[in-house]
N, C-alpha and C positions, 0 to 999 in steps of 0.2 A: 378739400379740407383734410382729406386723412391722407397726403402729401406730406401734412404737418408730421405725423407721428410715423415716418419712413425711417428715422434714423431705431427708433424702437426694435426693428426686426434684427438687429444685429446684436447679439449678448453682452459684450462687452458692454455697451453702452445703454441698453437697456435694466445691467443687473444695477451698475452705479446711476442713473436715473431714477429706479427706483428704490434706491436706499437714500440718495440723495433728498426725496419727497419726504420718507419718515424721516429723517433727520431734521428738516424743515419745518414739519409739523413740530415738533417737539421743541425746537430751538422757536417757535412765534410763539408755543405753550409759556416756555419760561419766561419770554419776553414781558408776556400780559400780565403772566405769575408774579414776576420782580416789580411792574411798576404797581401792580393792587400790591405788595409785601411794604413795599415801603413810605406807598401813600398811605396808607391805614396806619402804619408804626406810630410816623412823624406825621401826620396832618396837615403838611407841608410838601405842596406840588412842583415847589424846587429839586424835592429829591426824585421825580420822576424822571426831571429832564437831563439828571446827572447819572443815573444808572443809564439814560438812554444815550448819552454821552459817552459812558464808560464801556459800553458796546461795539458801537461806531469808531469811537474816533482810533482804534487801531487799527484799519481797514489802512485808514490815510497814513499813520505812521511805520505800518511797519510789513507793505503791502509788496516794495520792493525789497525789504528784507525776505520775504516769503518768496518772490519769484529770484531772485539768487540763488537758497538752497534748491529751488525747482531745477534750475540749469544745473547745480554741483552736485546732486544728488540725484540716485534712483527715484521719481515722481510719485509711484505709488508706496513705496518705501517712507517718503517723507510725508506725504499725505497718510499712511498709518499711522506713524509717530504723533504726527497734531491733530490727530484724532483720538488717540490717547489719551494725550494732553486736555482734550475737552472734557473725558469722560471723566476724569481725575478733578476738575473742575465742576462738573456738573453732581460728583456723589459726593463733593465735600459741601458745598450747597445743601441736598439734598437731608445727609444728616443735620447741618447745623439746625435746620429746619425742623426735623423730625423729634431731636433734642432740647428744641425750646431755644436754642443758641445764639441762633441768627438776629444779627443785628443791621441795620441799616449799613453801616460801614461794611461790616464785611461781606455782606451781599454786594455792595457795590464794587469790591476787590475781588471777588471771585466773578463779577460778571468780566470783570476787565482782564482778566485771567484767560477767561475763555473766550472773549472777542482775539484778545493777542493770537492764543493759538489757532483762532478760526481765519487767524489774518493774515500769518502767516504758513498757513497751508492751501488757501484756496487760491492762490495762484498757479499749484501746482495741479489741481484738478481741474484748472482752467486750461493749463498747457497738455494735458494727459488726452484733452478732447480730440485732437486730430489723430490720435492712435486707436479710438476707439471708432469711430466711422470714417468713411472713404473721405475723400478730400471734396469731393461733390456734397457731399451733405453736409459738412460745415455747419454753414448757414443752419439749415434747419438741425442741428444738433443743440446749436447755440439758444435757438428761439426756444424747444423744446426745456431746456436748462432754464428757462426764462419762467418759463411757465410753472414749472414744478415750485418752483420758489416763489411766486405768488398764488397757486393751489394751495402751499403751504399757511401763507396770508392768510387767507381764506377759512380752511379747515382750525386753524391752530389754534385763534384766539377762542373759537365756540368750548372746542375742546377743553378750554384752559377755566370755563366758568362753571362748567363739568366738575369736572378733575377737583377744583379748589373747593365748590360746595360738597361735594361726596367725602371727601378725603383729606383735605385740608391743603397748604402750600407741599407738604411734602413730596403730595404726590402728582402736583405739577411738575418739581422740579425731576421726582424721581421717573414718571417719562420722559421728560430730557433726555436725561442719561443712558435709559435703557435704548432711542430710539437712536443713538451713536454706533450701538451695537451691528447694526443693518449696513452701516457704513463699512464698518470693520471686516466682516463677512464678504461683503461684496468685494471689498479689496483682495481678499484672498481668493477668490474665487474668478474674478477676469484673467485674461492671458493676455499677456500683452510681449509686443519687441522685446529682444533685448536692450536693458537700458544705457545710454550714453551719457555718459557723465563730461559735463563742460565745465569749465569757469576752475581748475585748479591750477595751481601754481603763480595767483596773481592773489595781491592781496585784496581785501573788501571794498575798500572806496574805487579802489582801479575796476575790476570787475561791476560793480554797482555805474560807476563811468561809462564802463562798455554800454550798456544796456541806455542810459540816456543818449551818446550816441547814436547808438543806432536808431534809436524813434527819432533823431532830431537830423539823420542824412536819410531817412527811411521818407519820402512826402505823405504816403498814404496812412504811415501809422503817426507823424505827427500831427497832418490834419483833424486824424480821428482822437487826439489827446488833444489837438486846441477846442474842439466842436463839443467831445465834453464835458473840458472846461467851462464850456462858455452854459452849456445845458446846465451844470451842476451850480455853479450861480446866481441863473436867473429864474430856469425853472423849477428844478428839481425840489425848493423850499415848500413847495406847495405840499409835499407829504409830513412834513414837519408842524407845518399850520392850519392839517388836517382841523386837529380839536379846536383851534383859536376859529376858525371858520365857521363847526359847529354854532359854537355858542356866542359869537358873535356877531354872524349875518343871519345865521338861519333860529338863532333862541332854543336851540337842543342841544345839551351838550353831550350826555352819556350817548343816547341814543340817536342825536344826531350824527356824534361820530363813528358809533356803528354803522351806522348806513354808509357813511362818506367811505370810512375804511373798506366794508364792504364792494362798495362801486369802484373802488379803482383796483382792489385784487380782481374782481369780475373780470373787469376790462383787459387787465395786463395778460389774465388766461388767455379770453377769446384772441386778443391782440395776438398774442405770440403762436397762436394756431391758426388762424388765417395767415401769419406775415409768410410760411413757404408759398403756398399756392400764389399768393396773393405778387411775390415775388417773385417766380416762374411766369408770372401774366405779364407783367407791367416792366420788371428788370429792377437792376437792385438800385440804380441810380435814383431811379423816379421813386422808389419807395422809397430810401432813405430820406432824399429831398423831400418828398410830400410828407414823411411825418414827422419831419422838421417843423413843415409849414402849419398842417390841423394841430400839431403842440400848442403853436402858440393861438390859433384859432380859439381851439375846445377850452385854453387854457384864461383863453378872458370868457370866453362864456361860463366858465367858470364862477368867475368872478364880478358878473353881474346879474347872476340866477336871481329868480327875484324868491326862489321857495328851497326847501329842500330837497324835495325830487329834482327839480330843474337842475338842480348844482348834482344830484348825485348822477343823473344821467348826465352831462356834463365830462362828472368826473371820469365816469367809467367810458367816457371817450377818451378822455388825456389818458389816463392809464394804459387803452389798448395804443396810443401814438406814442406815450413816451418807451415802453416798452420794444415798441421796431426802433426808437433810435438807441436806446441800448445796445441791444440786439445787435443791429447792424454796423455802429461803430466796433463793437467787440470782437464782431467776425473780422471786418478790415486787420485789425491789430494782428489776430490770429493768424488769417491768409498770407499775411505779409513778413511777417516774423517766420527768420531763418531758424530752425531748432535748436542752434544752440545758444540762442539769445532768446526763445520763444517766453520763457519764464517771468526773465528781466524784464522785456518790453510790457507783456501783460501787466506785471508790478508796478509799470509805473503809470500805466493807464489807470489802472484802479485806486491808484496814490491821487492821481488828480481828481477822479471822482470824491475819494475818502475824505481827502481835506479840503476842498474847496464848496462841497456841497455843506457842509458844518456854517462854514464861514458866511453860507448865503444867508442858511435859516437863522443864522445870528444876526444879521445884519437887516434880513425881513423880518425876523421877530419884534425887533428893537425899529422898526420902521414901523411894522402894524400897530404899534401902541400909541402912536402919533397920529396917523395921516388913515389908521381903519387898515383892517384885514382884506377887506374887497381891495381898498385903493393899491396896495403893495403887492396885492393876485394880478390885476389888469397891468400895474404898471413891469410887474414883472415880464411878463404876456409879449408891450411893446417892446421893452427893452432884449429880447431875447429876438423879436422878428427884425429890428434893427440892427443887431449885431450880424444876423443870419444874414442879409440882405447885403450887409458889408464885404462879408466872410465871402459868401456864394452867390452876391447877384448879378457883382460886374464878373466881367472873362474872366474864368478862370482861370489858370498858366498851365500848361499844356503838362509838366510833370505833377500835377494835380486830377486830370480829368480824369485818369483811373482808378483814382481814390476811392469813387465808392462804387465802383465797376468791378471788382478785384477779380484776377484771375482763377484759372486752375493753376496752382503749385509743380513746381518740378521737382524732383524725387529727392532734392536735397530739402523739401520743405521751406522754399524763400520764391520769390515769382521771378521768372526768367528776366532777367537782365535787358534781354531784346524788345518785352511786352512791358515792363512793367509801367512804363510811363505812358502809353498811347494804346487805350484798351476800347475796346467797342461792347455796347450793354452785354450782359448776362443773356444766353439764349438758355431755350430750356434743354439743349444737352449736357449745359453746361451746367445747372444745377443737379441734374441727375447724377452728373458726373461720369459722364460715358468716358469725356477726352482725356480721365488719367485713372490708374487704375490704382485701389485702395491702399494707403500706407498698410493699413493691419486691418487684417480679414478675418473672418469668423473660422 
C-alpha cells in the first residue's frame, strides 16, 4: 500500500499535491457554503441545482479551451494566472457576503466565474504531471491526484458546517480564498524544465482541430474518451442523485445524504491507494477491465440496498471502482499524448466527461421522477454493463489491445511508433519505471 504514495517522495509533486489538497478542501468548503447560502435566501431547491450547474458545467465547455493555452503557454505560468483568477473570484464572494450584499444571483455568477477559471486551468495542471515524476509513476501520480480530491470531499463539507456556525457564510467563503493561496506558493516554489511553448502561429479552431485529431488517429486515447463517455452517461448520474436516493429509497434526507456522500468520498480514497499496488499485482489491463466490471456490479447493488448502510457500503464500493476507472483512463490519455498536443488532448477528454455527464443526471433525473430512483440506479447499472460488453467483450482489434496496457514513453513524451499497437501487460519494472529514466528529477 505505501506503493501508493511513492510518487510523494519527489518535491515537485509532493509540494503541488499538497497545496492541491488545501485548495480542495476549501473549494468543497464553498461548495456546501453556496448551496446552504442560497437555499436559505430563496426557499427554493431549484437554486441549489443551478449554482451546482454553474460550477460544472464549464469543466465541459471550456475544458479544451483550457488545454490549448496549456500547449501555447508556459503550464505553470498559466496555471498561476487561473489561479488568480479564482482568488479574485473567491474575495469578491467573500466580501459580498461579509457586506450583507450577496444575493442569489450573484453568488451564482461568481460561482461560474470561478468554475470557468478552474476550467480552464486544470488541464494545465493535468499536463504539468508528467514533469513532476518519472514516467513510471505516472499511473500512481494520477491515482494519488485522485485521492486528494476526494480527501478533500471528505474533509470540506464537515469544515464548512464549522466555519458557517462559528462565523457566518463569510467565513466559509473567505477560506476559499485564502486556501488558493497554497497553490500560488507551491507554483513558485517547484522547479520544473524549461517550458515549450506549442500551438503558435495557427489560429484557434485549427489548433483546437489539431488536438481532436490527434485523440481521434491516437486508438488508445480515443478509446479512452469513448469509455468515458460511455461511464459519464450511464454511470456517473449516481453522484448527482446522491440526495434523491437519500430520501427516497432510504427516507433520510439530510443525514442520509451525509452518510451516502460520506461513503463514496471514503471509498474513492482507499480506491485510489490500493489502485498502485493493486496494479503492479494484477497489470493495468485486468484492473481497468475489472473496475469496469464491479462499477457496474456494486452499482445495482447499489440500487437494490434494501437499508442505508447497505447502500452506503455499497456505495463506498462504486466510489473505490469508479475512481480506478478514472484514474486509469486518464493516465491512458496522458501516456499517449505527444507533449505537444498533451494539453489539447486532456481538454478534451475532460470536455467529454464535463458535458456529457450533465446530460446523464439530467436525463436520470427526469427518469427518476417516473419509473423511482432505484429503478434508473439498476437500470443505469445494466445499461453501462451492456455497452461495456459491446465495447470490450468481442475481439478486440489488435490497434486497441494496448489501450489499456500503455507503455513506457520515449523521450519525446508520445509511445514508440514500433510498440504502440501490440503491447504485453504492465510488468512490475515497468510501473517502477526502471526501463526509462525520469523526464524531470528532483
Amino acid at each position: 500500500m505505501f506503493s501508493a504514495l511513492s510518487p510523494l517522495r519527489h518535491r515537485n509533486y509532493s509540494l503541488i499535491w499538497a497545496a492541491a489538497l488545501l485548495s480542495n478542501v476549501g473549494s468543497w468548503i464553498q461548495t456546501v457554503a453556496v448551496g446552504v447560502f442560497v437555499t436559505a435566501r430563496t426557499h427554493q431547491p431549484g437554486w441549489t441545482g443551478l449554482v451546482a450547474a454553474a460550477a460544472f458545467l464549464p469543466n465541459g465547455l471550456l475544458s479544451p479551451v483550457g488545454g490549448l493555452m496549456a500547449d501555447r503557454m508556459d503550464r505553470r505560468a498559466w496555471l498561476f494566472l487561473t489561479t488568480l483568477g479564482e482568488v479574485a473570484f473567491a474575495v469578491t464572494l467573500t466580501l459580498l457576503a461579509a457586506t450583507g450584499s450577496a444575493t442569489p444571483i450573484l453568488v451564482t455568477l461568481l460561482v461560474f466565474g470561478g468554475g470557468a477559471m478552474s476550467a480552464v486551468g486544470f488541464p494545465a495542471y493535468q499536463a504539468m504531471l508528467p514533469d513532476l515524476v518519472p514516467r513510471g509513476e505516472l499511473g500512481p501520480a494520477i491515482s494519488l491526484s485522485s485521492a486528494q480530491y476526494n480527501l478533500g470531499r471528505v474533509i470540506g463539507p464537515a469544515i464548512a458546517g464549522i466555519a458557517i456556525v462559528a462565523g457566518g457564510y463569510e467565513w466559509a467563503f473567505g477560506i476559499n480564498a485564502a486556501s488558493f493561496l497554497a497553490v500560488l506558493v507551491a507554483l513558485l516554489l517547484v522547479r520544473l524544465p524549461p517550458a515549450e511553448r506549442h500551438g503558435r502561429g495557427a489560429g484557434l479552431a485549427e489548433r483546437l482541430g489539431e488536438g481532436m485529431q490527434a485523440v481521434l488517429q491516437t486508438p488508445q486515447a480515443r478509446l479512452a474518451v469513448i469509455l468515458i463517455s460511455v461511464v459519464a452517461l450511464t454511470a456517473s448520474p449516481f453522484i448527482a442523485l446522491i440526495p434523491a436516493m437519500a430520501l427516497k429509497a432510504f427516507g433520510s434526507a439530510e443525514a442520509g445524504t451525509s452518510v451516502l456522500v460520506t461513503a463514496q468520498g471514503v471509498g474513492a480514497v482507499s480506491g485510489a491507494l490500493a489502485l498502485t499496488p493493486l496494479t503492479r499485482r494484477f497489470g493495468r489491463r485486468r484492473m481497468l477491465l475489472g473496475d469496469l466490471g464491479a462499477v457496474c456490479v456494486f452499482l445495482l447493488a447499489y440500487g437494490v440496498a434494501p437499508s442505508l448502510w447497505l447502500g452506503a457500503v455499497s456505495l463506498a464500493l462504486v466510489g473505490a471502482c469508479y475512481i480506478g476507472v478514472l484514474a486509469g483512463l486518464n493516465t491512458i490519455v496522458q501516456l499517449y499524448a505527444p507533449a505537444k498536443l498533451r494539453g489539447r488532448m486532456i481538454g478534451i477528454y475532460m470536455m467529454a466527461l464535463g458535458i456529457l455527464y450533465p446530460v446523464g443526471a439530467l436525463v436520470q433525473g427526469a427518469l427518476a421522477g417516473w419509473i423511482g430512483t432505484r429503478l434508473v440506479t439498476v437500470l443505469g447499472a445494466l445499461v453501462l454493463a451492456v455497452l461495456l460488453v459491446s465495447l470490450l467483450g468481442r475481439r478486440i482489434p489488435r490497434e486497441l489491445e494496448g489501450a489499456i496496457s500503455p507503455p513506457i514513453l520515449s523521450e519525446e513524451g508520445a509511445a514508440p511508433p514500433e510498440t504502440s499497437l501490440q503491447l504485453p501487460e504492465a510488468t512490475d519494472d515497468d510501473s517502477r519505471g526502471r526501463a526509462s529514466p525520469a523526464r524531470a528529477s528532483d
